[in-house]
C-alpha positions, 0 to 999 in steps of 0.5 A, a space after each residue: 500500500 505504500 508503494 502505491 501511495 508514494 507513486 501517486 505522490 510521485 504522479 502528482 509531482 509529475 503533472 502537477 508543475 505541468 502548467 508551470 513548464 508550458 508556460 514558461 516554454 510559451 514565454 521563452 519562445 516555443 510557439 504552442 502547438 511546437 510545446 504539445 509536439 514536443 512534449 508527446 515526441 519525446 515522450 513517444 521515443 522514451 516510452 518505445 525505448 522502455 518497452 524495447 528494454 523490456 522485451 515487449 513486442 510493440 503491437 503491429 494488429 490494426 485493431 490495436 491501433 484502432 482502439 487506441 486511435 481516439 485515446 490519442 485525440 482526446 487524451 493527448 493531442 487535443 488537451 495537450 494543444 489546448 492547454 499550451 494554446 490557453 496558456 497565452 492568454 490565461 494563468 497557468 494556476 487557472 489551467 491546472 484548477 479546470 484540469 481538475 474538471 476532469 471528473 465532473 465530466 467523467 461522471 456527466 459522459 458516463 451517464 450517456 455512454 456506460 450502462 452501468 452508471 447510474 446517476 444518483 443524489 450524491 453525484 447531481 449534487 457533486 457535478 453541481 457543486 463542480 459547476 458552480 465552481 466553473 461558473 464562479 471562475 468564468 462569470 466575473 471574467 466574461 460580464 467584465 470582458 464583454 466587449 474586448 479584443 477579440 471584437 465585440 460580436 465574440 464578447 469574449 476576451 483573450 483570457 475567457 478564451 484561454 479558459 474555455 480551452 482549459 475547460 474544453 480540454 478538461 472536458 477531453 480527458 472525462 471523454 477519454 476516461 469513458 472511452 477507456 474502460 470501454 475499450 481498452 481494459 485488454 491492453 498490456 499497461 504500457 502498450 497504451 501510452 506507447 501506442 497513443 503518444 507515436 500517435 498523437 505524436 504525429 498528428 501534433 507534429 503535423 498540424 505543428 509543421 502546417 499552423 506554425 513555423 516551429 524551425 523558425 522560432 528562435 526559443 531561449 534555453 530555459 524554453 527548450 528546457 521546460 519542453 524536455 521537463 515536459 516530455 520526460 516527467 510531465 508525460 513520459 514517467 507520468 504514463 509510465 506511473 499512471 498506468 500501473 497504478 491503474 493495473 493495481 489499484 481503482 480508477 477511483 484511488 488514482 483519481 485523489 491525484 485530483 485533489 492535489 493539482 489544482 492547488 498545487 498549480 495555483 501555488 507554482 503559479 503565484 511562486 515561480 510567476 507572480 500570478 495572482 488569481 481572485 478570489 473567485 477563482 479561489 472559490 471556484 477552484 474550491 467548489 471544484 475540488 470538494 464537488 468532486 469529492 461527493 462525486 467520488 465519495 462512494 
């Protein structure tokens, strides 16, 4: 039982710095879409070197590939590149507090497409509390925000916009989450990760090479750096932690990760970039986390 509990700490301690790192990739001069490639490239190789050591054959059956071709759009390279395209406009404490939506919409996905969810008082009650906290963050952001650079027909402004990323992308990996206990509980725990990075590799790298001029970007150090923090231990130990921890214990005590990202997020922020969230987002970001506590308090 320790060791599980000491590699959930160590998980947490991979993703929670996450939103730090991509944004001072995007300060240092890594075009966004270019810090998602990046990051999933690199872990790609060190995840396909992994199982290369240890002798387990990399899956060559198109039905493997199929199965895993949707966990690698909506747990990978969409969220990937909505986070890194967020955080241009919005905080990067704001992007780990809304990737804590993640189980809200875990449960609400649930309800559609697993038969044997069943929508209860406590769970209303949990993904109500969770969106009331996503409406305090965003409320006072888009009544301010009315009309703002993006033109008053949108009414929305550049950091509204960044958060509906966030959201949108929280909203991914609940998506994600419903597809894989329906698809993928036969796969080997470090095939899948290897599978949906090559993949989500390349699509990133292909929409990178056409949306962006990545060669042309001319990055600091300290940027390039934070790419390669980001693909080691923000993705590639992250998979290699998270998967294994599923194959030993619940999807419900991997889930308690949850609760330790969005506040320590907000404190790297305010530490390491001087960013200052309001006190709605504060709130807000409480009410998310307790929401999905009653959530997953069965």
């Amino acid at each position: 039982m320790r060791r599980n509990w000491l590699h959930l700490i160590l998980l947490a301690a991979c993703w929670a710095p996450s939103f730090l790192f991509i944004k001072l990739a995007l300060t240092g001069g890594v075009p966004p879409l270019a810090v998602a490639a990046g990051r999933v490239a690199l872990a790609a190789v060190i995840l396909a070197a992994v199982l290369a050591f240890r002798r387990q054959p990399f899956p060559r059956d198109a039905a493997s590939w199929r199965a895993v071709a949707p966990m690698a759009l909506l747990s990978t390279a969409i969220p990937f590149a909505l986070f890194s395209l967020g955080e241009r406009h919005a905080d990067s404490g704001m992007a780990a507090i809304l990737n804590g939506t993640t189980p809200i919409f875990t449960v609400i996905l649930a309800q559609v497409f697993l038969h044997d969810e069943r929508l209860t008082a406590q769970t209303l009650t949990g993904v109500l509390i969770g969106f009331a906290g996503i409406l305090l963050i965003f409320g006072p952001e888009v009544y301010a925000s009315w009309t703002s650079d993006l033109g008053e027909e949108s009414g929305l402004s550049a950091r509204a916009l960044g958060l509906a990323q966030f959201t949108v992308a929280g909203a991914c990996y609940g998506a994600a989450n419903v597809y894989a206990r329906r698809h993928l509980r036969d796969l080997p725990p470090m095939v899948t990760p290897t599978l949906q990075m090559t993949m989500a590799a390349a699509v990133l790298l292909g929409v990178t090479s056409i949306a962006e001029s990545p060669l042309a970007a001319r990055p600091d150090a300290a940027a390039l750096g934070s790419v390669v923090v980001l693909g080691v231990f923000g993705t590639a130990l992250a998979y290699m932690l998270y998967y294994p921890l599923m194959v030993r214990t619940s999807a419900t005590f991997v889930s308690l990760v949850t609760y330790l990202l969005p506040p320590a997020g907000v404190v790297l922020g305010m530490v390491f970039l001087a960013e200052q969230p309001g006190w709605h987002d504060l709130i807000g970001c409480a009410l998310i986390i307790v929401g999905v506590a009653v959530v997953n308090a069965r």
